[in-house]
N, C-alpha and C positions, 0 to 999 in steps of 0.2 A: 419334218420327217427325215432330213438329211442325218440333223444328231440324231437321232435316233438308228437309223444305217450303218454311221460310225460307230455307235457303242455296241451294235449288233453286230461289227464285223470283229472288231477285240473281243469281246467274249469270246465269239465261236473258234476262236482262233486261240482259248486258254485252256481249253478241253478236250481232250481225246475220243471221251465219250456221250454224242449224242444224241438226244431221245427225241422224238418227232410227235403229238397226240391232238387232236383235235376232240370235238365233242362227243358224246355217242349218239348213235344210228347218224353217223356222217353223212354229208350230202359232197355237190360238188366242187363248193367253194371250201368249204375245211379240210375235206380229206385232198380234193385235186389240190391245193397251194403246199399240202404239208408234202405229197408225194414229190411234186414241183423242187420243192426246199430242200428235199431228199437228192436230188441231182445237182443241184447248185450247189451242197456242201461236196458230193466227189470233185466237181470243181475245183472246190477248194481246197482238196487232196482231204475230207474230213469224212469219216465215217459215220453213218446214221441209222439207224431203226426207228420203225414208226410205232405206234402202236397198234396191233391188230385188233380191228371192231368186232365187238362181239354179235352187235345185231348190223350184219351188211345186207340189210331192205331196198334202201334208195338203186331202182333201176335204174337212174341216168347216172348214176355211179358205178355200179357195175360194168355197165357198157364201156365206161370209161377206161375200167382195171382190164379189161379183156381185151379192149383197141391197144393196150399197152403191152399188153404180153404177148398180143400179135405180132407186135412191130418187136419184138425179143427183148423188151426196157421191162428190167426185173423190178420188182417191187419190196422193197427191205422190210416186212412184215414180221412181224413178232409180238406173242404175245404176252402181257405185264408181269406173269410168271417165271417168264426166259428170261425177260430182263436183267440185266445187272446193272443197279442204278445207283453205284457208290462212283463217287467224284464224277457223275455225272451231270451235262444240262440238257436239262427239260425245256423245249420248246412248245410253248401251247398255243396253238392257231383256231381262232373261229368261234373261242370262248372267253370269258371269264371267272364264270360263275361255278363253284365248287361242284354244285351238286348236277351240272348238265356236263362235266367233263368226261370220255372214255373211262377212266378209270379214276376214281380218287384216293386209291391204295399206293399209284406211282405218285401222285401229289401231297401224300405222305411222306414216302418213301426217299425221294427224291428234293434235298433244299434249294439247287440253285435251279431258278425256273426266269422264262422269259415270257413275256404274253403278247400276243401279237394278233387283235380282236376291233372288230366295228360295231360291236353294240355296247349299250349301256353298260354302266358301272353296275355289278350284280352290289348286294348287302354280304352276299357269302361268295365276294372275291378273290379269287386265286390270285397269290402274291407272286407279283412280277418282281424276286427283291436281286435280280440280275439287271435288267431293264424291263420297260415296257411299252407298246405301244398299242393305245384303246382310241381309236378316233370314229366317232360315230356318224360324221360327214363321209366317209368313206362305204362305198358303195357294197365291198364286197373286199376280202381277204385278199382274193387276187389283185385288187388294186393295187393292196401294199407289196406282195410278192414281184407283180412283175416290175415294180418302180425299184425294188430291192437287185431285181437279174440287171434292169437298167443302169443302179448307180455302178455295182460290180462290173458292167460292160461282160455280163455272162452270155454265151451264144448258146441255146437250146435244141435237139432235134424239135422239128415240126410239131411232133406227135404230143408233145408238151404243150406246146404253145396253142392246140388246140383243145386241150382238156382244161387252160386256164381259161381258155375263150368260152366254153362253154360252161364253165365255172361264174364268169362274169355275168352270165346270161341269165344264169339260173336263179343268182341272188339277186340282178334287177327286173326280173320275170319281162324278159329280152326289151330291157331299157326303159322300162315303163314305172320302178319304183328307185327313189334315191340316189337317182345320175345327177352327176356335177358334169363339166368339162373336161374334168380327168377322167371320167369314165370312159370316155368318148376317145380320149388320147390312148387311154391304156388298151381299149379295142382297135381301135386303128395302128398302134407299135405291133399287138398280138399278129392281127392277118398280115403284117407288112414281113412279119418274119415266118409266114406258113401255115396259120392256126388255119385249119379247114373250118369251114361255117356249114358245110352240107353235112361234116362228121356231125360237129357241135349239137346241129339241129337234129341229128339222129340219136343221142344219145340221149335229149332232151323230149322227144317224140313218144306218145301214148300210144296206148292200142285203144281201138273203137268201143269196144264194152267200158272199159275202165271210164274215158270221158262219156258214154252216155250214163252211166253210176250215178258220174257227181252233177251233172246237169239234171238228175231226177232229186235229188237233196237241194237243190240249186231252185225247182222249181216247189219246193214244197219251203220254204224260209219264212221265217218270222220276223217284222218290220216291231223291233225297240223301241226307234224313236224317228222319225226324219231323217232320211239316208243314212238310216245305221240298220242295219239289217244280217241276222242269226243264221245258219245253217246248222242242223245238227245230223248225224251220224246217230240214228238211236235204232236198227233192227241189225247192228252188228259191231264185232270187233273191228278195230281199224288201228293205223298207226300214226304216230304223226306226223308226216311226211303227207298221209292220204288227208287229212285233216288241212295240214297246210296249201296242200296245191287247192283244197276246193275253196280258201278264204282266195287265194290270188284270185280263183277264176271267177267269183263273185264281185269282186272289186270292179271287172270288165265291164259291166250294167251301167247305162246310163239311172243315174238317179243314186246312186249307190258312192258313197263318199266312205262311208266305212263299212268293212266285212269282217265279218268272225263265225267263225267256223269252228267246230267242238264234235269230240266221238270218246267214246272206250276203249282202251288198250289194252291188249290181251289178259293184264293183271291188275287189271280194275282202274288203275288211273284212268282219268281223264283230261283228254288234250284238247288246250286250245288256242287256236290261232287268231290271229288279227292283223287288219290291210288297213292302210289309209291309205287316201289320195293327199293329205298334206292336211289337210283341214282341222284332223283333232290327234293329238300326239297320243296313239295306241300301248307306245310303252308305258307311259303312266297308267293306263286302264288294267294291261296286266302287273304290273307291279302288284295294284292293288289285290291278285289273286294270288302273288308270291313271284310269278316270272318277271318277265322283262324284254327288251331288246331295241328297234330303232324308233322314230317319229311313226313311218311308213309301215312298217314290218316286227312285228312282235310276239311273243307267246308267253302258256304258262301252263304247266302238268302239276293235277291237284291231288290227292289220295286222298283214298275213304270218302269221300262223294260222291254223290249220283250225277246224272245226268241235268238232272230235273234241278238239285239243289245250285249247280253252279252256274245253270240258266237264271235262275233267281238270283244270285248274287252277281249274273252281269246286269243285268236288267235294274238294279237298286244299282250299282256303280254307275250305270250308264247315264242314269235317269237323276242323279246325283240325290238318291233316297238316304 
């Protein structure tokens, strides 16, 4: 990771103009590490724009943009239209894969790019042909970012180092999926220099209807095969974000080794997610539907199928039909 650090600190230091994007409908480790990266390049005396999401859903994100603009820490938001992307570099956090990035107009538009991502190698990978770094041992984005503040010896207000903290938290649904010992070190550097855990936990915090929702989906599941077990989302629209938190919270069952969770998105796709406990590598199961992502943690959004039809096609993957 270190060379890697180095040729991330020469680049960013060849350009004047840099561009900041994470995936779309951001959550808190892509968009909190890109914002994050956002103040460590003024550090660097370097200016930067992020890219502004078009669907901003994720609540424990919001909370996060709002604790921020409380505490008066601006946010360099712009969107891909305003952009000016000639001799610029594109920094892409939290992704790889073409067709889940914010925009793939600036991934056009834009040749020098850097990718800086913890899940699997997509088939329709965005070229890191600046550098790159994809380590899928790696817990969550923020891992790499704050070992990045660390090797620079960056000093952060608080307010930062609590949005990275609950950023960490969110991608190991609070330490329970994909921790190494650096996870453990990168949470204990965060609170040593400030990160509130009572904020963290509050931006991360549901309301009482929404978890009794998914505990009624939760109790209506369908058992695949032997601690592999379905939830589906089938009398409404939902997003994936609602889709993902009910695979985590399924995983929490005794007897339950793997979870997958699946609904409709307002424009007919369908999303679906998947949890392992370590047992059976979930990224390969969605692959096979076109997505991707960790051993533990995975997904994949299909078009022009039903509900029903990609119930059947996990149930024949699953069952190795």
């Amino acid at each position: 990771m270190r060379d890697f650090f180095e040729e991330l600190t020469k680049s960013i230091k060849k350009y004047e103009k840099i561009i900041l994007m994470t995936h779309s409908t951001p959550d808190l480790d892509g968009m909190g590490s890109a914002i994050v990266f956002s103040e460590i390049l003024k550090r660097m005396n370097k200016d930067s724009v992020i890219v502004a999401p078009k669907n901003l859903i994720n609540k424990s994100l919001n909370k996060a943009i709002n604790y921020l603009n409380e505490n008066n820490l601006v946010i360099p938001f712009k969107y891909e239209e305003m952009i000016d992307g000639e001799k610029a570099l594109l920094i892409v956090f939290d992704v790889n894969n073409c067709d889940f990035a914010e925009d793939e107009n600036l991934l056009k538009r834009i040749k020098d790019k850097i990718v800086i991502d913890h899940h699997s190698k997509a088939i329709r990978k965005i070229d890191g042909n600046v550098c790159e770094y994809i380590d899928e041992d790696k817990s969550s984005v923020v891992e790499i970012v704050t070992e990045y503040l660390k090797y620079e010896n960056i000093k952060l207000d608080s307010s930062f180092y609590t949005v990275l903290f609950a950023g960490l938290c969110n991608d190991t649904y609070n330490f329970n999926f994909q921790t190494t010992p650096l996870t453990f070190m990168v949470a204990s550097y965060l609170l040593e220099n400030g990160a509130d855990m009572r904020k963290s936990r509050e931006f991360l915090s549901e309301p009482v209807d929404v978890m009794a929702d998914r505990y009624r989906y939760i109790k209506d599941n369908v058992k695949i095969k032997e601690h592999v077990y379905l939830c589906i989302i089938n009398d409404k629209t939902c997003s994936n974000i609602t889709v993902a938190k009910l695979a985590d919270e399924m995983l929490r069952f005794q007897g339950v080794n793997v979870s997958i969770a699946m609904g409709c998105g307002k424009d007919g796709e369908i999303f679906v997610s998947a949890r392992s406990n370590g047992d059976i590598d979930v990224s390969e199961l969605m692959r096979k539907l076109g997505g991707g992502g960790r051993t533990s943690l995975a997904a994949a959004v299909l078009k022009d199928k039903t509900l029903d039809e990609v119930k059947e096609m996990l149930e024949k993957i699953i069952k190795g039909e």
